[in-house]
DRENVO-71149 format. One line per field, with one value per residue: x, y, z of N, C-alpha, C in turn. Coordinates in Angstrom, 1 decimal. Example, Ala and Ser with C-alpha at 12.3 -4.5 7.8 and 13.67 -1.06 7.14 Angstrom:
REM residues 2
n_u <- c(13.2, 12.8) $
n_v <- c(-5.7, -2.2) $
n_w <- c(7.8, 7.1) $
ca_u <- c(12.3, 13.7) $
ca_v <- c(-4.5, -1.1) $
ca_w <- c(7.8, 7.1) $
c_u <- c(13.2, 12.9) $
c_v <- c(-3.3, 0.0) $
c_w <- c(7.8, 7.9) $
REM end
This chain:
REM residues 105
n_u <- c(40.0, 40.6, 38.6, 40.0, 41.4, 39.4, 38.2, 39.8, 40.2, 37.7, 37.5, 39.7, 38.9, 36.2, 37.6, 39.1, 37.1, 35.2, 37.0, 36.9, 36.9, 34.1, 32.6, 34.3, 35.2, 35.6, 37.4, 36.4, 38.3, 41.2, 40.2, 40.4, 43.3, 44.6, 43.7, 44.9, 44.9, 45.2, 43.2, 41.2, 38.7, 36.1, 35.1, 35.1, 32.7, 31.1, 31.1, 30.2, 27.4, 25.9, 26.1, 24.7, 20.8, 20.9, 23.5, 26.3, 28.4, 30.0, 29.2, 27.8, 30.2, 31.9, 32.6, 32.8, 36.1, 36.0, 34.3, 31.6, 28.4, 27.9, 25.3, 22.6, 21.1, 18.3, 17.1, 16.3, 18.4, 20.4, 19.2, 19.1, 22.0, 22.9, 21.3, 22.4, 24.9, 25.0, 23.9, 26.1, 27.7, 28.1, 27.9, 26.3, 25.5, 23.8, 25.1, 27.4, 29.9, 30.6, 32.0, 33.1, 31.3, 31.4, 34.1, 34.9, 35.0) $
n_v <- c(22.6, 23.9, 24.7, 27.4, 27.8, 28.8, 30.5, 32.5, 32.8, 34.0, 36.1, 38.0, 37.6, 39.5, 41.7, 42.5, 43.3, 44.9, 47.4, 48.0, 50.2, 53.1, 52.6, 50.7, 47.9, 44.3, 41.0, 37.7, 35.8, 37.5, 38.9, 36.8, 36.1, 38.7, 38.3, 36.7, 33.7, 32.8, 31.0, 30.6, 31.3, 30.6, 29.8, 32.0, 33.0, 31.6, 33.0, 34.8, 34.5, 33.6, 35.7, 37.5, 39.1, 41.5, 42.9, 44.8, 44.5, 45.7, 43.6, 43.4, 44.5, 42.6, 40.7, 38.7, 37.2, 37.9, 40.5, 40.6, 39.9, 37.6, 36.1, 34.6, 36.1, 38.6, 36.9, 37.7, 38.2, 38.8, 41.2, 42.6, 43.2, 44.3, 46.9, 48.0, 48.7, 49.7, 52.6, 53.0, 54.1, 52.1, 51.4, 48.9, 46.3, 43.8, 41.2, 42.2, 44.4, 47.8, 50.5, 52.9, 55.5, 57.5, 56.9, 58.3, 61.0) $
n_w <- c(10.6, 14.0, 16.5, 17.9, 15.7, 13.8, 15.2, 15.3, 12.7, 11.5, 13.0, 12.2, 9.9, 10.0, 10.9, 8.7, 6.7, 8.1, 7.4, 4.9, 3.1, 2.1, -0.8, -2.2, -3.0, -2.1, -3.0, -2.6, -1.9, -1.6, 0.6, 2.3, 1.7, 3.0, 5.7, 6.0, 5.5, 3.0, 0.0, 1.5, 0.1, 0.0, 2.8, 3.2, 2.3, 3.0, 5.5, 5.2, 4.3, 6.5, 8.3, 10.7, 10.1, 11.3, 11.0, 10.9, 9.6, 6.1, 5.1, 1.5, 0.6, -0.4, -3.0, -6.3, -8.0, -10.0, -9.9, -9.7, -8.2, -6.6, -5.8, -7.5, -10.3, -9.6, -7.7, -3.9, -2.2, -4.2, -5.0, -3.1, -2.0, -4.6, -4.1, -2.4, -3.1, -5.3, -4.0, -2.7, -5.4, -7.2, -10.7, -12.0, -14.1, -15.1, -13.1, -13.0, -11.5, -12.6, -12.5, -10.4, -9.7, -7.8, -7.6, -9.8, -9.8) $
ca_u <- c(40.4, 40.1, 37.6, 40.6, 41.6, 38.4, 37.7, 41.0, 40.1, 36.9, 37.5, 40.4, 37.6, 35.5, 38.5, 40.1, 36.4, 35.4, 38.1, 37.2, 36.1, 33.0, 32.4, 35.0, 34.9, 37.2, 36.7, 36.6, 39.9, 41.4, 39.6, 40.5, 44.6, 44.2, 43.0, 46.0, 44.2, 45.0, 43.0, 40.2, 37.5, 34.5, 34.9, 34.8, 31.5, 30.0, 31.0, 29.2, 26.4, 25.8, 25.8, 23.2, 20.5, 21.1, 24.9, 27.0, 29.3, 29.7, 28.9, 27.8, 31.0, 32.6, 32.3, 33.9, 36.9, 35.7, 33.6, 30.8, 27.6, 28.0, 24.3, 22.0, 20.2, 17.0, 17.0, 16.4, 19.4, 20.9, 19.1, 19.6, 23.6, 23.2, 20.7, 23.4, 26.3, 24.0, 24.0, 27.6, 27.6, 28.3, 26.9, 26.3, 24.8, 23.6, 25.4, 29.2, 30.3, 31.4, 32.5, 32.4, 30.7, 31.6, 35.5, 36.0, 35.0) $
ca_v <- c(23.8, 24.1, 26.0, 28.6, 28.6, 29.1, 32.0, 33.8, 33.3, 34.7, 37.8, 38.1, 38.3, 40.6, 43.2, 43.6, 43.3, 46.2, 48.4, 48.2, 51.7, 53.1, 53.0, 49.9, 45.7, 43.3, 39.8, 36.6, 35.3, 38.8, 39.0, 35.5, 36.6, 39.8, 37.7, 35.7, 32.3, 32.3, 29.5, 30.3, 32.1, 29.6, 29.9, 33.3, 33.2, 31.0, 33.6, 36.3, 33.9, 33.1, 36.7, 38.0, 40.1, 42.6, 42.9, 45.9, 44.8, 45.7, 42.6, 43.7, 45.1, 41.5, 40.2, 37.8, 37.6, 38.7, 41.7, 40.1, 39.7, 36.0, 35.7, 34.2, 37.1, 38.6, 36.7, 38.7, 38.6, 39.4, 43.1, 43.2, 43.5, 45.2, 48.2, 48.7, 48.6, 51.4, 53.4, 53.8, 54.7, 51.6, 51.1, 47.2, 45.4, 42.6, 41.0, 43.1, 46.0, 48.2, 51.4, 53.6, 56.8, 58.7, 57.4, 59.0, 62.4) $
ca_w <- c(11.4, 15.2, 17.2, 18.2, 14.3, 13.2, 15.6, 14.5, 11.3, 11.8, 13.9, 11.1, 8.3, 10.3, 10.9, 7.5, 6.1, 8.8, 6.9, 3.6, 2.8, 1.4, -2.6, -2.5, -2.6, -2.2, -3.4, -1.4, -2.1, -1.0, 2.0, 3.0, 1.9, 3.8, 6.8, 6.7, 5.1, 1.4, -0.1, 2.4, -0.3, 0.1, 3.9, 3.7, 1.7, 4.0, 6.7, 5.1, 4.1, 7.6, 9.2, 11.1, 9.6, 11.6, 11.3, 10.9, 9.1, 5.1, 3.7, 0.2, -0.7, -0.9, -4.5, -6.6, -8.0, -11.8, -9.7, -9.5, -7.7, -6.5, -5.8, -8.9, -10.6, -9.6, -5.6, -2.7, -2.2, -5.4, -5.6, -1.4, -2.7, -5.9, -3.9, -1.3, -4.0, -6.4, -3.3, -2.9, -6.5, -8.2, -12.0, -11.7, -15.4, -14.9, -11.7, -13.3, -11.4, -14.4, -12.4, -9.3, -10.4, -7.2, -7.5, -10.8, -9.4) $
c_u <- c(39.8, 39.4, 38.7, 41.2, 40.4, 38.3, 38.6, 40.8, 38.8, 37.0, 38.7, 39.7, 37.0, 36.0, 38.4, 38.5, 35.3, 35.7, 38.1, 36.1, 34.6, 33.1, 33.8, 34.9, 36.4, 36.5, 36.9, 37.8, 40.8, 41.0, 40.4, 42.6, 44.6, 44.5, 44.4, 45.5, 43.9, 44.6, 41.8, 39.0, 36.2, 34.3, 34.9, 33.2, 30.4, 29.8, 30.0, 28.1, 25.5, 25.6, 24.4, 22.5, 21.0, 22.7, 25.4, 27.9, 29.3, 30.0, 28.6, 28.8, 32.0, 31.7, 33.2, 35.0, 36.6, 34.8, 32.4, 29.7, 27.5, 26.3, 23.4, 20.9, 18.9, 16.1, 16.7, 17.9, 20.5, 20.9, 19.5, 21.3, 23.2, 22.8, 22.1, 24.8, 26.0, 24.2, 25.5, 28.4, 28.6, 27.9, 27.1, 25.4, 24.9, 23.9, 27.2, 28.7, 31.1, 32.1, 32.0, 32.1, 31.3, 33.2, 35.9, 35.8, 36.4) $
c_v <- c(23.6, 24.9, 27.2, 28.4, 29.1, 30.2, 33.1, 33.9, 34.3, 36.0, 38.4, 38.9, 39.5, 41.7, 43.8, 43.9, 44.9, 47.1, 49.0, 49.5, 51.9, 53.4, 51.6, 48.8, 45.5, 42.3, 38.6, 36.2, 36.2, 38.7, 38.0, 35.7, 37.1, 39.1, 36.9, 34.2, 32.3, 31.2, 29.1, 31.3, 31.8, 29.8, 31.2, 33.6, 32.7, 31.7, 34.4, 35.7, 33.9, 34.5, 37.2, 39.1, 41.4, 43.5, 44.0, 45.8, 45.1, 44.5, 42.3, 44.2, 43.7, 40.9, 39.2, 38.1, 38.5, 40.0, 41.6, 40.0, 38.1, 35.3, 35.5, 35.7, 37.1, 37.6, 38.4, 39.5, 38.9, 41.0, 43.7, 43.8, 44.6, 46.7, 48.8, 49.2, 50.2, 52.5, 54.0, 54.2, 53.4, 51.2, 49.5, 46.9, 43.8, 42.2, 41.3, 44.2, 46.7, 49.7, 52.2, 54.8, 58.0, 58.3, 58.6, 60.2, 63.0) $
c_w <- c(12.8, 15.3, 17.1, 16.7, 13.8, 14.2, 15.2, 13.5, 11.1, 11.9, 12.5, 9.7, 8.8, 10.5, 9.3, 6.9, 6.6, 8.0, 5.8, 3.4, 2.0, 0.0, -2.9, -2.4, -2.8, -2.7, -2.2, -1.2, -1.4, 0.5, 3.2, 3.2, 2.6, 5.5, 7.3, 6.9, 3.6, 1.2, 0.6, 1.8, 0.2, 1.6, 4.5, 3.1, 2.6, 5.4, 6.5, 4.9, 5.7, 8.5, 9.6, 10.3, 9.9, 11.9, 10.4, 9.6, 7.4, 4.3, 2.3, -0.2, -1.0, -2.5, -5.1, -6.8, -9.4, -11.2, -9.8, -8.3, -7.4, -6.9, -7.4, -8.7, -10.5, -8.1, -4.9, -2.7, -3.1, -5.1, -3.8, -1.5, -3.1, -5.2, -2.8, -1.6, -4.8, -5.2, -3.0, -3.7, -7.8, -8.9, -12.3, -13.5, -15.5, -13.6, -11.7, -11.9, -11.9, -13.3, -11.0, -9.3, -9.1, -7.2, -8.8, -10.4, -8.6) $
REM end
């Protein structure tokens, strides 16, 4: 990929991923469709992998495709996900997310 593909693709990820509402995920795959680069999951994981601590954007609501918590259980970064996921009311077991307790309301 070029520099100016890779930055479209980029800014691309960080829009639709922007968008995605609160109490919602998308998966990587999705994201990377979305973006207009089906086929581009892993390089979207490496985007979010790579973001700054201090970055805005909602990077815990991407998940796999099975709904998943990518990260190996019980990391930092596992419960750093899972706490920010609980917060927008989703019931997670294990590294699933089974349900969004404030959609069914």
């Amino acid at each position: 990929m070029t520099n100016q593909a890779m930055m479209h693709f980029k800014s691309q990820v960080f829009l639709i991923l922007s968008e995605v509402p609160l109490g919602e995920c998308i998966a990587y795959g999705e994201l990377a469709k979305q973006a207009g680069f089906p086929g581009y999951a892993r390089q979207v994981g490496y985007l979010m992998k790579n973001l700054p601590n201090d970055s805005k954007l909602p990077w815990f609501r991407v998940v796999n495709a099975q709904h998943k918590i990518s990260f190996a259980e019980n990391t930092d970064a596992y419960w750093k996900q899972r706490n920010h996921l609980e917060k927008e009311g989703w019931v997670i077991i294990g590294n699933k997310l089974m349900v969004n307790e404030r959609s069914k309301k």
